[in-house]
N, C-alpha and C positions, 0 to 999 in steps of 0.2 A: 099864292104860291111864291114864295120867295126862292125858292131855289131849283135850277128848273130839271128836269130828265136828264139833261144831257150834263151838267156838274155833277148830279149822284152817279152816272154810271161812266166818266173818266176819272171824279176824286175816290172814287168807292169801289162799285162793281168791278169794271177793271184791275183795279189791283189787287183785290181779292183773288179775281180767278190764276191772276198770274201769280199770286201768291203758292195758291192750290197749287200750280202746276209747276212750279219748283219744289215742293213737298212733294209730288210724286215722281217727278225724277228723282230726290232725291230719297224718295223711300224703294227706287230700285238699283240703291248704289253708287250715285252718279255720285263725285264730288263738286264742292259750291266753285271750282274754277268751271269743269267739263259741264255744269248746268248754265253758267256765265255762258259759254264760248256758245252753246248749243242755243240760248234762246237772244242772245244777241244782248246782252248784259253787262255791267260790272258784276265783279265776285263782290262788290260791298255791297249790292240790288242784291244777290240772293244771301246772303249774311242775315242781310236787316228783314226780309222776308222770312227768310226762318228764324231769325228771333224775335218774329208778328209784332217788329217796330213796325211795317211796313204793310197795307191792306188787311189787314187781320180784322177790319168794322164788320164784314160781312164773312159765315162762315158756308159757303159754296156746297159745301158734304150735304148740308140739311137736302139739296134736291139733289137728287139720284141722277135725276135725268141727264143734270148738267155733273156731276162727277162723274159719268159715264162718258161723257164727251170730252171732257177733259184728260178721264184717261184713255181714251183715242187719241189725243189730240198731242199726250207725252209722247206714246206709240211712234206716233207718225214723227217725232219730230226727234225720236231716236233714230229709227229706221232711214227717214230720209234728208234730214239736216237743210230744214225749207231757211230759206233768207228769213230775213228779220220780217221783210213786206209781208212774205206769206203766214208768218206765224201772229202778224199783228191781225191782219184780215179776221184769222181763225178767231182769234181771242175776241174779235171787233163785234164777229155775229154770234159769239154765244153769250155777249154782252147785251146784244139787242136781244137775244133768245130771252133771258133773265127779264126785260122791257116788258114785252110782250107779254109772259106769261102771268105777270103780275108779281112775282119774286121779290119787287126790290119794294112794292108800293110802302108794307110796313116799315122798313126802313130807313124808306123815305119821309115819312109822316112822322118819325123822328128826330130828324136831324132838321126838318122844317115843323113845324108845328100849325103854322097856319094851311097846313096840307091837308085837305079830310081826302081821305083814301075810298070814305063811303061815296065820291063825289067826283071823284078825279078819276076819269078815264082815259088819261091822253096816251099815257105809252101802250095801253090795250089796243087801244082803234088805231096810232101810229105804228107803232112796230109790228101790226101783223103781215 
């Protein structure tokens, strides 16, 4: 393995989900400054986000599970306008959530190639 769990899920994972979750703020109206100020951003972070220059490798929608926490996770962060800390955290463990449940293995396997996925069970048995 050349590349290990933890570079696919801060160059990849990560920015996908936060990608996601400026698409859902802004598919409830918000504009790319009020999503800036809300998730602790530049307006040019959600600009390049919505125009998928920016995390768009992985698309998040395929699991239910994790767009359903994500849109808890817009919710909450209309509602109570958490610090950057706390929205990083949020984002932190639905990143390890993705780990865990093996979401990212295909992914992974290619963007590394010497990864067999039939054979690699590190983020199953670590991230649970």
């Amino acid at each position: 393995m050349k590349v290990s769990a933890f570079e696919v899920a801060s160059r990849y994972v990560y920015p996908s989900l936060r990608r996601r979750l400026v698409e859902i703020l802004r598919e409830r109206g918000l504009k790319q400054g009020e999503i800036a100020e809300l998730l602790h951003i530049t307006q040019s972070a959600v600009s390049r986000y919505l125009k998928m220059s920016r995390g768009a490798l992985i698309d998040v929608r395929q699991f239910s599970d994790i767009e359903d926490k994500l849109r808890e996770t817009a919710k909450w962060i209309m509602e109570e306008k958490p610090s950057e800390y706390e929205i990083h955290k949020a984002l932190i463990k639905i990143t390890v959530e993705m780990l865990a449940k093996g979401y990212v293995c295909s992914f992974h396997s290619k963007i590394d190639p010497t990864l067999n996925p039939n054979e690699c069970n590190v983020c199953l048995e670590v991230f649970q």
